[in-house]
C-alpha atoms as one frame of an Amber mdcrd trajectory, in Angstrom:
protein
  55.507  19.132  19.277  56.363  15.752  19.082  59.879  14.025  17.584  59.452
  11.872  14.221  59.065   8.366  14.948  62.551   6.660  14.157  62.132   3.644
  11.404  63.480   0.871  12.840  64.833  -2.835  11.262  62.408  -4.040   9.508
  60.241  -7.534  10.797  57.433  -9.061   8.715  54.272  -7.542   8.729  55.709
  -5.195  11.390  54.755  -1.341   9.448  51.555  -2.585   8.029  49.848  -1.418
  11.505  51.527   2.132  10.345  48.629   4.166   8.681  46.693   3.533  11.635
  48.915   4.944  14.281  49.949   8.021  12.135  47.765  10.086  14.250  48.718
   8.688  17.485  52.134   9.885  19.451  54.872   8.121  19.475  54.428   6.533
  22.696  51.857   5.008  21.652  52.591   3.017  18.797  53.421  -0.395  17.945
  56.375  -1.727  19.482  58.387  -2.350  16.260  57.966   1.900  15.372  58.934
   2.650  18.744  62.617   3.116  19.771  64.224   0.517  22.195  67.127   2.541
  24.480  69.736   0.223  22.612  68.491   1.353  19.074  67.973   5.017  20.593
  71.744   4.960  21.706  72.844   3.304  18.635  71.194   5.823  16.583  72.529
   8.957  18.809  74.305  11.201  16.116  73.798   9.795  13.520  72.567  12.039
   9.766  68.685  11.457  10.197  66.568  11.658   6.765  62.994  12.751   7.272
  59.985  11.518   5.935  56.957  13.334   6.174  53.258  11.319   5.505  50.144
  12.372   4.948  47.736  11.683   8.176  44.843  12.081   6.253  42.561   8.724
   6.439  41.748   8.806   2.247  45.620   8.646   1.885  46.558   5.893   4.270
  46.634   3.324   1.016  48.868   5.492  -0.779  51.070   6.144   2.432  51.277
   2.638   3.237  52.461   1.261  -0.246  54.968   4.339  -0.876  56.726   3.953
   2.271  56.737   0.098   2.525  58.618   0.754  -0.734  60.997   2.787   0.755
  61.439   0.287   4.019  62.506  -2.350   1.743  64.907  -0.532   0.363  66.517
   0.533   3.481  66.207  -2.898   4.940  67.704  -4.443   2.091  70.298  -2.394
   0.614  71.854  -1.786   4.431  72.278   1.800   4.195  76.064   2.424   4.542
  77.987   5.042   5.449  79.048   7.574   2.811  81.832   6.768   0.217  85.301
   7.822   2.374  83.609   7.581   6.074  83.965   4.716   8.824  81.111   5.888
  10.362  77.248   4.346  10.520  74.792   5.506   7.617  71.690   6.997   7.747
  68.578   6.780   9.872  64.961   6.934   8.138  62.471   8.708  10.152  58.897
   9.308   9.525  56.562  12.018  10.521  52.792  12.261  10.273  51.704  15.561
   9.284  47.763  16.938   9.560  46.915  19.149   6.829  44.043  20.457   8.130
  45.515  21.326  11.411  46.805  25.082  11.209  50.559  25.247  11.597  51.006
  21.700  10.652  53.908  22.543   8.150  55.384  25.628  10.545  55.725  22.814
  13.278  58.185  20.816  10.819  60.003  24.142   9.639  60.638  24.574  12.943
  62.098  21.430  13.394  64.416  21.459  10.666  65.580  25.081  11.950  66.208
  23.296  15.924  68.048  19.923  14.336  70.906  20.129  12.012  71.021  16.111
  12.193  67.778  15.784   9.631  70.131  16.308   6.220  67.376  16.156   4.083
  63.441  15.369   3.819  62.959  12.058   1.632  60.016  10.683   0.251  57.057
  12.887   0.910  53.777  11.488   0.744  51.004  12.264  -0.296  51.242  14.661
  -3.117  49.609  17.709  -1.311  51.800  17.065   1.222  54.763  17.137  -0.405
  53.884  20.510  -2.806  53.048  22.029   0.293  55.883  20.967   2.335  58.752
  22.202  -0.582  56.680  25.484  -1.133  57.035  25.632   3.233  60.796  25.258
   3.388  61.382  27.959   0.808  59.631  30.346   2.062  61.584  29.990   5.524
  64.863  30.267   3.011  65.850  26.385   4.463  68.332  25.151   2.237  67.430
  21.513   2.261  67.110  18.423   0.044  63.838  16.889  -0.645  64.376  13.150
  -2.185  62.119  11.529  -4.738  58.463  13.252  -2.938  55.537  11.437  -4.390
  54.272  14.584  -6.365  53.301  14.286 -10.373  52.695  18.168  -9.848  55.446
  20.134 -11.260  55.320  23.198  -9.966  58.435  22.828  -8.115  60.667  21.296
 -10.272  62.451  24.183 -11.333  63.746  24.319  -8.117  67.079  22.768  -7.675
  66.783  21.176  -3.826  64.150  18.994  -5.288  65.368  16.016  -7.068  61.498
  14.507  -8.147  62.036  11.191 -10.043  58.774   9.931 -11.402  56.937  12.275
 -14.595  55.287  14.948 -14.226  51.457  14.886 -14.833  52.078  16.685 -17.722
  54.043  13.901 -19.177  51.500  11.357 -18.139  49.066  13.409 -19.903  51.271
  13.299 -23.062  50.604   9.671 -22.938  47.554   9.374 -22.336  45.839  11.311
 -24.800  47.968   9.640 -27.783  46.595   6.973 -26.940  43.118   8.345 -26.408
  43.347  10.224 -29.847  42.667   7.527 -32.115  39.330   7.106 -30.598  38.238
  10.525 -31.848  38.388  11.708 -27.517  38.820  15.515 -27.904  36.843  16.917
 -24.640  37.748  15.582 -21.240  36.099  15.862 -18.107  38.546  16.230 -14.929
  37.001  15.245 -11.611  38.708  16.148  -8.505  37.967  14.570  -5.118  37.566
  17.634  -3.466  38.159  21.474  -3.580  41.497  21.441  -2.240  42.802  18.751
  -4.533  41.173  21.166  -7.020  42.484  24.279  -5.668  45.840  22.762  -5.717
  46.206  21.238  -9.248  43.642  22.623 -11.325  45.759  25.456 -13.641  48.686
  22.700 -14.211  45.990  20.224 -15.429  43.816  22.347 -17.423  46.558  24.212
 -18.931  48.620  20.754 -19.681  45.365  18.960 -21.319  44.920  22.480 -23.740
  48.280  22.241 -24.819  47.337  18.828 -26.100  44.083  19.906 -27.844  41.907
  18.655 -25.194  38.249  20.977 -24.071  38.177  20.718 -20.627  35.484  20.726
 -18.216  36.081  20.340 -14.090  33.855  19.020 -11.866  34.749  18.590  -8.061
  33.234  17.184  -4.829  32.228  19.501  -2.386  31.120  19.209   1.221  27.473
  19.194   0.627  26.901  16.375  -2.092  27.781  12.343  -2.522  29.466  10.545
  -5.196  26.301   9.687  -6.598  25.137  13.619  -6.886  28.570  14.303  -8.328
  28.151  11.425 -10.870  24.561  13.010 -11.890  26.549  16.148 -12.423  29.581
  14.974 -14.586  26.491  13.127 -16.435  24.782  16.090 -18.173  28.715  17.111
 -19.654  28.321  13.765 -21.457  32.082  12.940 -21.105  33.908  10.573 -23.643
  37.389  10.620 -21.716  37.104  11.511 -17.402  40.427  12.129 -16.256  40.930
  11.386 -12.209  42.862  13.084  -9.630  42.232  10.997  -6.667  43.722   7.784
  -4.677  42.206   3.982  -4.814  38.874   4.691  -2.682  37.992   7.808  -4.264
  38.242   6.328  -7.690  36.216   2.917  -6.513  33.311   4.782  -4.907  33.065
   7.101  -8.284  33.175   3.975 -10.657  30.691   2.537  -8.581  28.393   5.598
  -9.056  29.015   5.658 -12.652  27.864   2.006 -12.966  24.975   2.508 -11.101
  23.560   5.361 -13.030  25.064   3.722 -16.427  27.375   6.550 -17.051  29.915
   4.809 -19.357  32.950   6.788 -20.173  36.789   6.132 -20.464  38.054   7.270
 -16.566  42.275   7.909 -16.385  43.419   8.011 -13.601  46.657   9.607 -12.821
  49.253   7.225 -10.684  48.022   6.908  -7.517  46.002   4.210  -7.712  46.669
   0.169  -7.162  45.255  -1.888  -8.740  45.062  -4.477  -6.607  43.223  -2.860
  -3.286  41.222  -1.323  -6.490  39.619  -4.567  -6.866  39.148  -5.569  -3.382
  36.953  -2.258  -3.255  34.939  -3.927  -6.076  34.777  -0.698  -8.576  31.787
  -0.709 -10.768  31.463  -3.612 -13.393  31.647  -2.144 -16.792  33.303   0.998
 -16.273  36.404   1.354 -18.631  38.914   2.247 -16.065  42.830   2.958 -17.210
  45.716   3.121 -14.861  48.852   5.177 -15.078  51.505   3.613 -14.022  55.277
   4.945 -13.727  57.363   1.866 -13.216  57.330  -1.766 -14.392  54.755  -3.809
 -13.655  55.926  -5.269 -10.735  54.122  -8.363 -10.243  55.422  -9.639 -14.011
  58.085  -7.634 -14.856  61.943  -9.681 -15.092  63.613  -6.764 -15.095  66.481
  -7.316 -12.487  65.034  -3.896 -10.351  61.497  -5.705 -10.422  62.647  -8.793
  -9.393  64.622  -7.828  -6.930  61.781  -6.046  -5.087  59.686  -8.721  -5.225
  62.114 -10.995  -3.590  62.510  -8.451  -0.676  58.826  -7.956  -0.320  58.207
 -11.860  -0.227  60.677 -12.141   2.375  59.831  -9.278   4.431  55.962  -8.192
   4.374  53.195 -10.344   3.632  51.957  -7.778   0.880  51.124  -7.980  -2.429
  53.264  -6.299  -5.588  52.036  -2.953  -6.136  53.010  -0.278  -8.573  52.902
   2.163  -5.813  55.383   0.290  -3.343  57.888  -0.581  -6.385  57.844   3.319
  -7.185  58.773   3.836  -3.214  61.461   1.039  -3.537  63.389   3.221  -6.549
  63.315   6.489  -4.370  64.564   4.856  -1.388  67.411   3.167  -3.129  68.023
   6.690  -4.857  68.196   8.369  -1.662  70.648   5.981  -0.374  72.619   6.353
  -3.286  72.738   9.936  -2.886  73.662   9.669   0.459  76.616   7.634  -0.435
  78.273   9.817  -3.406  77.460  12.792  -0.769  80.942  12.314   0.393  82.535
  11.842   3.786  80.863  14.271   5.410  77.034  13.552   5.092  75.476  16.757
   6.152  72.822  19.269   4.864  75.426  20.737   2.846  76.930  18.138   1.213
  73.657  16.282   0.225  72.233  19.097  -1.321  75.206  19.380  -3.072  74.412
  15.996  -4.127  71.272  16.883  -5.081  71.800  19.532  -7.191  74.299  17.848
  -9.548  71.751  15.894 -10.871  73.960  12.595 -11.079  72.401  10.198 -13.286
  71.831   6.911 -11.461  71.033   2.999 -12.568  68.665   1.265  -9.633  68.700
  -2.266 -10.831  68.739  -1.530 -14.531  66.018   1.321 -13.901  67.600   4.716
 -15.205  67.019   8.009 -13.564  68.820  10.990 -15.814  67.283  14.217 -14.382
  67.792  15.710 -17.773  64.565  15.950 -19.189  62.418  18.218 -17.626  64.980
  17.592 -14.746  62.743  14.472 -13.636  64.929  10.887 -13.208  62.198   9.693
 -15.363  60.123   9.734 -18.365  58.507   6.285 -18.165  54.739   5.925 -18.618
  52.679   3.222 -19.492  48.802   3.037 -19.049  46.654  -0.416 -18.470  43.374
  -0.987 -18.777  41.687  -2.455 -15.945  38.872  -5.973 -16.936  36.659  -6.680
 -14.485  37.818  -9.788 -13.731  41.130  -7.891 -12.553  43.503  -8.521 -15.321
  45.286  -5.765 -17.075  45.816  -5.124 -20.528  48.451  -2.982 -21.747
């Protein structure tokens, strides 16, 4: 089993090589993820927060843009040692995880049982991932904080070591079909990228898009068929609304089926797609897509959290704004913050103490209350995509 990768200062351009190494040990990445003996001595001791990634290929977009989000944050807020202490702060490390490798998630319980330095896991991503990885850590009875996961399923928020900050699909559902309902859209279509992604969300979606006087149909991609067959297929349902569970290439490969076969329906997708790789993978012309999106828009935004981001991500990474990185940016400045109130003595204990007070929080004029629905967050706004790239609200 090998160690998480320790995140080190941050250089420009130096992570973007990051989704392709996640499935390569440590001693083999890039230089910059790799710890020097000066950093490895510096960082002897110190509280360690873990973040676990998806190595998956079809989430390396997603992993990328959440956890450059969460880099910036720790590169530019200087984590600090907890309110009280003279000691160093934090350390972020990361930790690819295989899914469909057996064991995968009893190789990190078992980590967290040998190393009472990793205080919490922070930032889980992707979403199966992080479900999986909460529902892991319970069931070994691990007492443990898990800090703003990238996971619109809400399955676990009852729970109170999870401290989830973005809403729930449920909530993004909410949104979308008042807006939808004008149009006269009462049947949806949900298409799932694959059985597991159906396996996995299916009853929250179905029973969350009933609630809201939606028929629903589901329609998923199995091992034996292309996006064109499964286009044919969500054809004959003759959908007026197609609601998406899948990441950036998924839903560009599917719009491009849909314009080739002239299927022309409304498709939602449901917050984990940018929209600016979107359009690099060309998605089919005249296909009404509509984006969910959870934070500001951060390319045009002036709020002071927005702008504040973008001047860390022009200084730091030669990457674009992206709704996706801005949303990593909050939940790494939230974790730091909870780190901070967690006292003098930053442990297990004393973050999940932390965690399960629920403290409200202000992140550059971007509120997180954890009251309703015990989510930091209830904001939702939905754009619809032009082909020439543009997005109207």
């Amino acid at each position: 089993m090998t160690s998480p990768t320790p995140l080190l200062p941050l250089r420009r351009r130096a992570v973007l090589a990051l989704p392709a190494a996640l499935t390569l040990s440590p001693a083999l990445l890039p230089a910059p993820l790799r710890a020097a003996p000066k950093e490895a001595a510096r960082d002897a001791g110190r509280p360690r927060l873990l973040q676990l990634v998806d190595a998956a290929a079809m989430q390396q977009e997603l992993v990328r843009d959440y956890t450059t989000g969460w880099r910036l944050a720790w590169a530019t807020r200087r984590p600090a040692a907890p309110k009280g202490a003279g000691g160093p702060g934090p350390v972020l490390f990361t930790r690819p995880v295989d899914l469909q490798k057996p064991g995968a998630l009893n190789e990190v319980v078992a980590l967290l049982r040998q190393d009472p330095s990793i205080i919490g896991i922070a930032g889980s991503v992707g979403e199966g991932l992080a479900v999986q990885a909460i529902a892991a850590t319970a069931a070994a009875k691990l007492r443990i904080a898990h800090i703003g996961p990238w996971m619109a399923d809400a399955r676990h928020d009852a729970q109170d070591e999870v401290l989830s900050l973005f809403p729930s699909r449920a909530t993004q559902l909410r949104h979308a079909v008042a807006a939808v309902k004008g149009m006269g859209i009462d049947q949806a279509v949900v298409v799932y990228p694959g059985q597991r992604e159906q396996q996995l969300y299916e009853g929250q979606i179905d029973a969350s898009a009933r609630a809201l006087g939606l028929r629903v149909a589901t329609v998923s991609l199995n091992d034996r068929e292309t996006w064109p067959q499964l286009t044919a297929r969500v054809a004959k349902l003759a959908p007026s609304l197609l609601l998406f569970v899948g990441g950036t290439a998924e839903l560009a490969v599917l719009s491009q089926a849909m314009a080739a076969q002239r299927l022309r329906c409304f498709v939602l997708s449901l917050s984990d797609v940018d929209h600016a790789t979107l359009l690099q993978m060309h998605p089919g012309a005249g296909v009404p897509l509509i984006l969910t999106q959870v934070v500001p828009n951060p390319g045009s935004s002036a709020t002071p959290l927005v702008m504040r981001y973008r001047a860390a991500l022009k200084d730091l990474f030669d990457e674009p704004p992206s709704p996706l990185s801005l949303a990593g940016f909050v939940a790494g400045a939230c974790a730091l913050e909870a780190c901070r109130r967690a006292g003098p003595t930053l442990d297990r204990a004393s973050l999940l103490a932390e965690v399960q007070r629920r403290t409200p929080m202000d992140i550059d004029g971007f509120r997180l209350d954890f009251n309703a629905g015990r989510r930091g967050s209830s904001f939702v706004t939905h754009t619809l995509l032009r082909a020439d790239g543009s997005l109207v609200g």
